[in-house]
C-alpha positions in Angstrom: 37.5 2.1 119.7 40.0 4.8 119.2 40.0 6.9 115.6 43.2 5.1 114.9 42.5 1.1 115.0 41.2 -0.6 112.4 37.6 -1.2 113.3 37.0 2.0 113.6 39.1 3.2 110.3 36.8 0.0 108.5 33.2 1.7 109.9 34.4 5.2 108.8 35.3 3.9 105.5 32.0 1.9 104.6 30.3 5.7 106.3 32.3 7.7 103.7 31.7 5.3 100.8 27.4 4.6 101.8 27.3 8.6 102.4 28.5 9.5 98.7 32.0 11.5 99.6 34.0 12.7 97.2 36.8 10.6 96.2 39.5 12.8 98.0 37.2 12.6 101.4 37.8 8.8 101.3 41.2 8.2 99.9 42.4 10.9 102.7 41.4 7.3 105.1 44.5 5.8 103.1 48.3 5.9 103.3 50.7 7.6 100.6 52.3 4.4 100.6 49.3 2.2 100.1 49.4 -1.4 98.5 46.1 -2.3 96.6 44.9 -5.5 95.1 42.0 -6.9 94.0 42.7 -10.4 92.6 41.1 -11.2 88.6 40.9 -10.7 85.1 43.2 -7.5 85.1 41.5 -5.0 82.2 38.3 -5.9 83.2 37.6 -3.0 85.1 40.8 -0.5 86.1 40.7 -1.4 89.9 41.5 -5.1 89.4 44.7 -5.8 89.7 47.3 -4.2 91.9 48.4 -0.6 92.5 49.5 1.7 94.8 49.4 4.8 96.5 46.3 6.9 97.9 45.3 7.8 94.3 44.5 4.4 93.9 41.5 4.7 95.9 40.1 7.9 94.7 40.8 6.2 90.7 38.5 3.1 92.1 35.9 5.7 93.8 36.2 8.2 90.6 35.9 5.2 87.4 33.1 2.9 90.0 30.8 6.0 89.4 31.5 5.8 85.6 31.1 2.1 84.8 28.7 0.7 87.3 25.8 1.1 88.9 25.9 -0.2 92.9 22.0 -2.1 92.8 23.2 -3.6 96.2 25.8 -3.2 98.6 25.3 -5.6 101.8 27.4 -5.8 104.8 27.6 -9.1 107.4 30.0 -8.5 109.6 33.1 -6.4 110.2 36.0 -8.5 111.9 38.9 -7.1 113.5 42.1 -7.6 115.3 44.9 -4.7 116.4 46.0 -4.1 112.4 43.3 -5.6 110.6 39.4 -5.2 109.7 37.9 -7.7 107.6 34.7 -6.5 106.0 32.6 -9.4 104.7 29.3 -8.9 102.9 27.9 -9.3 99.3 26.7 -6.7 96.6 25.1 -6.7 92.9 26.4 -4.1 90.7 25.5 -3.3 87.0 28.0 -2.9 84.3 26.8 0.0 82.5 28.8 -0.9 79.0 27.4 -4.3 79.4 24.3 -4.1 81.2 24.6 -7.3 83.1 24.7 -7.6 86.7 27.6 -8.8 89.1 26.5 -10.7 92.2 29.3 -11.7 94.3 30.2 -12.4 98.0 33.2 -10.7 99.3 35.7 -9.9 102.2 38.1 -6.2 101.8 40.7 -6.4 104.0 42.0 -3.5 105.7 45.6 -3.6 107.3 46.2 -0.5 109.4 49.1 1.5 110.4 50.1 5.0 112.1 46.3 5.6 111.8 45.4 4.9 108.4 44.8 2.4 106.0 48.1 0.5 104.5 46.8 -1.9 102.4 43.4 -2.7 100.9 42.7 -6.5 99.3 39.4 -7.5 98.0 38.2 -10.9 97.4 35.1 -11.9 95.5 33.8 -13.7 92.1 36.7 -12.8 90.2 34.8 -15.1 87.5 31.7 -13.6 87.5 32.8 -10.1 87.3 35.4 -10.9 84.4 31.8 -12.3 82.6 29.7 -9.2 83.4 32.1 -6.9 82.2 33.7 -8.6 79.0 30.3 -10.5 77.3 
């Protein structure tokens, strides 16, 4: 696996984000140009919805600390071809405004380029997150 492909830009992503780096330290795995989306109820929480650009990632990384607490963050398998890593797991997260709890599957796809990570898509309970976060 060279440092360059996605399987290995997916493992040192998930190493960066289970080992507590700094926002920067993980967005500097992501292009300039990066397309982000995680599909829901946009206003929910500021990462659903799309946007672009490295900050993106550091904005998720930076406002996740805020507004949620991570109770469980479980990952089945990583799956990948030449551009792509799927990462498919589940996780349980507390909204701290709310105090309820989000339990979802989901799958973040990773497409790769040049060495780093071009676009980032996330599916999971769009539903259930939307109820956790909103009452």
């Amino acid at each position: 696996m060279s440092k360059n492909d996605a399987g290995h830009l997916a493992h040192e992503f998930l190493r960066r984000m289970g080992a507590g780096a700094a926002p920067a330290e993980v967005a500097a795995l992501f292009s300039e140009q990066l397309e982000w989306e995680i599909a829901g109820d946009n206003g929910a929480l500021p990462w659903i919805g799309k946007k672009s650009g490295r900050k993106a990632v550091a904005d998720f990384i930076s406002d996740a600390l805020v507004l949620i607490e991570r109770l469980r963050f479980d990952v089945k398998d990583i799956l990948t071809s030449d551009t792509r890593a799927a990462i498919v797991g589940s996780l349980a997260s507390r909204v701290k405004r709310t105090g309820r709890i989000i339990e979802t599957d989901f799958v973040v796809v990773l497409t790769v380029a040049n060495g780093e990570i071009i676009r980032f898509q996330m599916f999971e309970d769009s539903f259930a997150v939307s109820r956790a976060t909103r009452g």
